[in-house]
C-alpha positions in Angstrom: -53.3 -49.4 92.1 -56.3 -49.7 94.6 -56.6 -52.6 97.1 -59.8 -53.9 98.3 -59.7 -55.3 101.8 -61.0 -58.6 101.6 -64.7 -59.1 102.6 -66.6 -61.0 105.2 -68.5 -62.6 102.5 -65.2 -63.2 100.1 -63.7 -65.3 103.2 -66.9 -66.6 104.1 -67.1 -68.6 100.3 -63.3 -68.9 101.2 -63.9 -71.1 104.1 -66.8 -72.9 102.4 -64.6 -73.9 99.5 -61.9 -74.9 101.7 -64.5 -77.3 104.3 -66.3 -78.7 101.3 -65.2 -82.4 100.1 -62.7 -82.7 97.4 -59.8 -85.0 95.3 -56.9 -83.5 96.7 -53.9 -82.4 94.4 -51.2 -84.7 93.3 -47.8 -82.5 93.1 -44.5 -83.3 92.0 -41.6 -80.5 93.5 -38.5 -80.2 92.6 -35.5 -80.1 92.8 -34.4 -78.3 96.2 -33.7 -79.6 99.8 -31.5 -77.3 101.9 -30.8 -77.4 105.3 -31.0 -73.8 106.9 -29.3 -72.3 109.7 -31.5 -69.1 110.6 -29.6 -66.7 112.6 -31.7 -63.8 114.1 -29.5 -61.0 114.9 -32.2 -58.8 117.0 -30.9 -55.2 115.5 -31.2 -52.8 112.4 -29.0 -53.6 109.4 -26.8 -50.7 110.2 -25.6 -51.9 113.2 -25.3 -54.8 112.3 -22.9 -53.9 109.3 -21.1 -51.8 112.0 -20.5 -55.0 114.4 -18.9 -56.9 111.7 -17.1 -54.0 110.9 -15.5 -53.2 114.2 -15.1 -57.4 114.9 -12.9 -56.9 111.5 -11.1 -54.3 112.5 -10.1 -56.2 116.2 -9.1 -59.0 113.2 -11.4 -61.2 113.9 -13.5 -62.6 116.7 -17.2 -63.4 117.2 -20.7 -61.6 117.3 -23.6 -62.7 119.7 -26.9 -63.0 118.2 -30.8 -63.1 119.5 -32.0 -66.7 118.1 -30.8 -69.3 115.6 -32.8 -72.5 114.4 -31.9 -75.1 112.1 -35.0 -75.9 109.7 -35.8 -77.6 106.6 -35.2 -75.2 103.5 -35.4 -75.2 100.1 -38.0 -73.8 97.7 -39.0 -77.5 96.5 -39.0 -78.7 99.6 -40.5 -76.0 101.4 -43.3 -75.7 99.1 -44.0 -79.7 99.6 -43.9 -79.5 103.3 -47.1 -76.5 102.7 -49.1 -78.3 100.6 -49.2 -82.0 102.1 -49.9 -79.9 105.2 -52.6 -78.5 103.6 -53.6 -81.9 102.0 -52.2 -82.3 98.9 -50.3 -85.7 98.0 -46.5 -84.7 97.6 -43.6 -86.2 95.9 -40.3 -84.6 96.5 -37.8 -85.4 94.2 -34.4 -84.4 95.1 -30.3 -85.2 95.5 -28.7 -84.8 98.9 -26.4 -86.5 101.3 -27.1 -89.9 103.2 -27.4 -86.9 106.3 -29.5 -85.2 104.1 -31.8 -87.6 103.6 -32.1 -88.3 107.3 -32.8 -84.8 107.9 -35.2 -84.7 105.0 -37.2 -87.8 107.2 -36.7 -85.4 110.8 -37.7 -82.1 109.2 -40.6 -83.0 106.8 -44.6 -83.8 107.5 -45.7 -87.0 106.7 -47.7 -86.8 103.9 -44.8 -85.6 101.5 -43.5 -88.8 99.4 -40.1 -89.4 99.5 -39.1 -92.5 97.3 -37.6 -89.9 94.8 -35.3 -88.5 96.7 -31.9 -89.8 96.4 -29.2 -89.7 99.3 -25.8 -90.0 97.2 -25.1 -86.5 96.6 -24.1 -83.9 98.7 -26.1 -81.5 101.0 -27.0 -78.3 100.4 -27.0 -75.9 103.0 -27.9 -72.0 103.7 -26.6 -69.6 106.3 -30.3 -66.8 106.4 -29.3 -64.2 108.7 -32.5 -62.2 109.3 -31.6 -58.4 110.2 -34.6 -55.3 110.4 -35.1 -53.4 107.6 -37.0 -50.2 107.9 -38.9 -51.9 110.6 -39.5 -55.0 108.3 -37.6 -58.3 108.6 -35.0 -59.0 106.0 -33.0 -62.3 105.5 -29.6 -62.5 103.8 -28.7 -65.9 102.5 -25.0 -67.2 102.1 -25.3 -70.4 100.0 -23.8 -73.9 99.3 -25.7 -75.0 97.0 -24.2 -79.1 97.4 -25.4 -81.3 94.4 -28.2 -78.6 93.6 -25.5 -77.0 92.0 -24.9 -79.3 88.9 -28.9 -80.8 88.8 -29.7 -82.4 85.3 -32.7 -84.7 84.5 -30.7 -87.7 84.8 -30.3 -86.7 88.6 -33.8 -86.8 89.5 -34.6 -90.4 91.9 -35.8 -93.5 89.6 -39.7 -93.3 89.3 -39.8 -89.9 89.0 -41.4 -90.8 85.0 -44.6 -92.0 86.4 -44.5 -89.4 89.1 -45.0 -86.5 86.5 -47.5 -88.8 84.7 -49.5 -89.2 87.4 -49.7 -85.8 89.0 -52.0 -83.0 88.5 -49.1 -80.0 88.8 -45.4 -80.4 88.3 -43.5 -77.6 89.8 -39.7 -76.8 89.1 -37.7 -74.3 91.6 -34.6 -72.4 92.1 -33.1 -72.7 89.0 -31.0 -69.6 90.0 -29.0 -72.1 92.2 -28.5 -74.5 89.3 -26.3 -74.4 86.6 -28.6 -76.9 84.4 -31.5 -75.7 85.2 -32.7 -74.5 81.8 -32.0 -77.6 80.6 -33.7 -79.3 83.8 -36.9 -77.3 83.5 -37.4 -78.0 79.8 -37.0 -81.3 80.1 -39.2 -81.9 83.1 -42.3 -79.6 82.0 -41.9 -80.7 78.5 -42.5 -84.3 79.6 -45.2 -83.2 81.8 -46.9 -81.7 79.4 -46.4 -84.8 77.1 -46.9 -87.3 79.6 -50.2 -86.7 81.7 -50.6 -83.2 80.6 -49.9 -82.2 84.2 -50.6 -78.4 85.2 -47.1 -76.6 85.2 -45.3 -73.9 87.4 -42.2 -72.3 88.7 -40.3 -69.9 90.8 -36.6 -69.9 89.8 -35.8 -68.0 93.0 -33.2 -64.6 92.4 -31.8 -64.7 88.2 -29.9 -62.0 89.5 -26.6 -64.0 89.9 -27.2 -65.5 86.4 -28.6 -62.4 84.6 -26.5 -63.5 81.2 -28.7 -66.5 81.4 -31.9 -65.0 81.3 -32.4 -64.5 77.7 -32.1 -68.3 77.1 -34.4 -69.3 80.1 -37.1 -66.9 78.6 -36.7 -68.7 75.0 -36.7 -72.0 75.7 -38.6 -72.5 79.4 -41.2 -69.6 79.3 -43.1 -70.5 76.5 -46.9 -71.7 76.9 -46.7 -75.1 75.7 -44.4 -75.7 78.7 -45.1 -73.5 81.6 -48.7 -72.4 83.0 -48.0 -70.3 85.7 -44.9 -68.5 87.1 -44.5 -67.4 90.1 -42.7 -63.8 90.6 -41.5 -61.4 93.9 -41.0 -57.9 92.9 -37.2 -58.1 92.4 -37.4 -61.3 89.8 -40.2 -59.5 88.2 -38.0 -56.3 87.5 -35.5 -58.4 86.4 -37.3 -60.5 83.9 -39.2 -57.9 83.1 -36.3 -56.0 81.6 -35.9 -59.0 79.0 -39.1 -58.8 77.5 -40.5 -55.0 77.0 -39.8 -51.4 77.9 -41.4 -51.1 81.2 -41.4 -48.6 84.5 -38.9 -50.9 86.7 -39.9 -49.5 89.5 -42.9 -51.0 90.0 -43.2 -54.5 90.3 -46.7 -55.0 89.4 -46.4 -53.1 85.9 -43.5 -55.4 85.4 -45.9 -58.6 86.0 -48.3 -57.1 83.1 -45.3 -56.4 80.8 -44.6 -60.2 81.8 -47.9 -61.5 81.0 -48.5 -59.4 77.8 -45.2 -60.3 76.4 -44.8 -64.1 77.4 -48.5 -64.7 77.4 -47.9 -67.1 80.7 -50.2 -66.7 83.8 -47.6 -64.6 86.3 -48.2 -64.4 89.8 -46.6 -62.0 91.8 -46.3 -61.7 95.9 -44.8 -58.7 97.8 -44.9 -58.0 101.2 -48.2 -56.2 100.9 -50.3 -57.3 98.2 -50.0 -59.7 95.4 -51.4 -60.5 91.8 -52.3 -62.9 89.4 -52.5 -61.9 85.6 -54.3 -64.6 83.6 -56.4 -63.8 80.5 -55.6 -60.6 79.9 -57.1 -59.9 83.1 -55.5 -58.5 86.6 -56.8 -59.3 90.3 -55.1 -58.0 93.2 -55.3 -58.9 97.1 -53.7 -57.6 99.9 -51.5 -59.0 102.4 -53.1 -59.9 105.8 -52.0 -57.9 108.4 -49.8 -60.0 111.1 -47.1 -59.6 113.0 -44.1 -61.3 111.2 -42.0 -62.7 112.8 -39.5 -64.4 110.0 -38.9 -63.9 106.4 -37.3 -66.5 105.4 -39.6 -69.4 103.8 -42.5 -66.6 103.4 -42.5 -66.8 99.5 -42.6 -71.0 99.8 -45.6 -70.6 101.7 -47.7 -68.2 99.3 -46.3 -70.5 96.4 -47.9 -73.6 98.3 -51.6 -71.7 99.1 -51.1 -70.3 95.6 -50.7 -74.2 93.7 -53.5 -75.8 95.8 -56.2 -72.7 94.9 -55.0 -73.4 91.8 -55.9 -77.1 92.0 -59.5 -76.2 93.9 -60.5 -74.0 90.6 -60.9 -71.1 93.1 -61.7 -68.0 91.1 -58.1 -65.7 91.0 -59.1 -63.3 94.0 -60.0 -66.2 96.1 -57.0 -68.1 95.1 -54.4 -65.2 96.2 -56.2 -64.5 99.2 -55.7 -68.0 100.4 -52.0 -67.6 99.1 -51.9 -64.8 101.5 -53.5 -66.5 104.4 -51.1 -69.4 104.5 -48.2 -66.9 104.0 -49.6 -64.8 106.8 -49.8 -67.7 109.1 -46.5 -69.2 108.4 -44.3 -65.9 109.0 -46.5 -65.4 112.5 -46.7 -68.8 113.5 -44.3 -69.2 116.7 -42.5 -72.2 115.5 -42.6 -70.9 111.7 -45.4 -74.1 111.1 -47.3 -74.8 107.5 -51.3 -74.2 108.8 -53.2 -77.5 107.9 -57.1 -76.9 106.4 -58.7 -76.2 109.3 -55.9 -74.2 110.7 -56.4 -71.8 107.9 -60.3 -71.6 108.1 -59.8 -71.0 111.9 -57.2 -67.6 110.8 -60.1 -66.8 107.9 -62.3 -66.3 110.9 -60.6 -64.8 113.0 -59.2 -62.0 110.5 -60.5 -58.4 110.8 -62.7 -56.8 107.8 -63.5 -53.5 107.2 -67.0 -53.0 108.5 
């Protein structure tokens, strides 16, 4: 695999497109709100598997930590807050708790739409402890998953019919978190499709916990009359990948082709270093900006947001995943882990170092 470094004159038409006048993006996410507790524990994995270890063998008592933060999570909801801050109009259709709800009005930008998001339900929640990892950031997640848990189509908040007819992309998350969410995602791309003949996408967030599942979720949800575009890290795309052909698991990005050959679906894949589209029969690659990061969790939300809205520009594929990049790369080095608005990104374009 070789990686060209971005050009000046790549981010140069880059920033053009992005400053040049355009309808913005209409997008319907679903169907994830979680609030997240982010604990930072300021130490290697190792020791801190060794802390908890000796705290357990005291029997019990408590460990001090660098940071914590409560923030909006939730791939849906994540990926909404990105893209109205980026411009797009955003519905957000979700189930939560009357605090939820409250917290959803707190925690998210203005421009995301929330009159199909219902408050009845119960909140979902996530403990994201973020340890280093080789000298990378890691998080690991300890779930509720509240009224995501049990999410059918008759869940979603009234109006959500016209809301997939009217929008441009329809995008369907963390179904690893939902028991229906096969039968969720059919139904919603499926009327989509039907409806307005909206663009379509997903990220079911880690199968692993429901790897029986898989075979079913390929046969009735990844099929090209219902899904355009899937969106892939390098562990779901090992794991999928081991439904559909006889490829070299190890790599991630061999995987995506075995994914794109066998499925025939646009698959997108981010890492922590490069990522990929495969569309056409065709393969472009882009590598990760180099930043400082200083979170994990929410990273992937971020490259899915960049990634829909090049999507909805028309940008040629290289273009579109080095914008994905650059709004990733912003997010995990921002100080208070903020989505970059237009000209926040044009401003980190400039600014980024080429190869002379």
């Amino acid at each position: 695999m070789r990686l060209e470094p971005p050009s000046r004159s790549e981010l140069d038409e880059l920033i053009h497109e992005l400053s040049s006048p355009r309808a913005e993006p209409r997008v319907l996410a679903l169907p994830d709100f979680f609030l997240d507790v982010i604990v930072t524990y300021g130490a290697e994995l190792a020791r801190f598997i060794g802390d908890v270890k000796e705290v357990a063998r005291r029997g019990g008592g408590s460990l001090s930590f660098k940071s914590h933060r409560l923030m909006r999570g939730g791939n849906a909801a994540n990926t909404a807050s990105a893209l109205a801050m980026l411009g797009a109009k955003v519905w957000l259709a979700t189930r939560t708790s009357r605090l939820g709800l409250e917290l959803l009005k707190l925690l998210l930008p203005s421009g995301v739409d929330l009159s199909l998001a219902r408050g009845d339900g119960e909140l979902s929640m996530t403990v994201a402890l973020e340890v280093e990892v080789e000298g990378r950031v890691c998080n690991i997640m300890v779930s509720d998953p509240g009224s995501l848990a049990d999410c059918g189509p008759e869940d979603l908040g009234r109006g959500v019919h016209e809301a997939i007819a009217s929008s441009s992309h329809v995008c369907v998350f963390n179904w690893a978190s939902n028991r229906r969410g096969t039968q969720l995602a059919e139904a919603v791309l499926r009327e989509a499709k039907e409806s307005g003949g909206a663009k379509t996408f997903m990220d079911t967030s880690d199968p692993s916990g429901r790897a029986e599942e898989i075979p079913e979720l390929l046969r009735r949800v990844f099929k090209r009359d219902l899904l355009d575009a899937l969106s892939v890290n390098e562990n779901e795309a090992r794991l999928y990948a081991k439904h559909v052909a006889s490829a070299d698991l190890s790599d991630p990005l061999r995987c995506a082709e075995a994914l794109h050959r066998e499925l025939g679906l646009r698959i997108d894949l981010h890492t922590a270093s490069y990522s990929a589209t495969l569309e056409g029969g065709e393969l472009h690659l882009a590598p990760s900006f180099n930043v400082k990061p200083l979170r994990a969790t929410g990273a992937g939300d971020a490259w899915n947001a960049g990634d829909i809205y090049g999507w909805s520009m028309g940008l040629r594929p290289r273009l579109r995943l080095l914008l994905a990049n650059a709004v990733a790369a912003y997010y995990i080095s921002s100080p208070d882990a903020s989505h970059p608005t237009k000209p926040q990104v044009v401003d980190f374009l400039r600014s980024a170092a080429v190869p002379d």
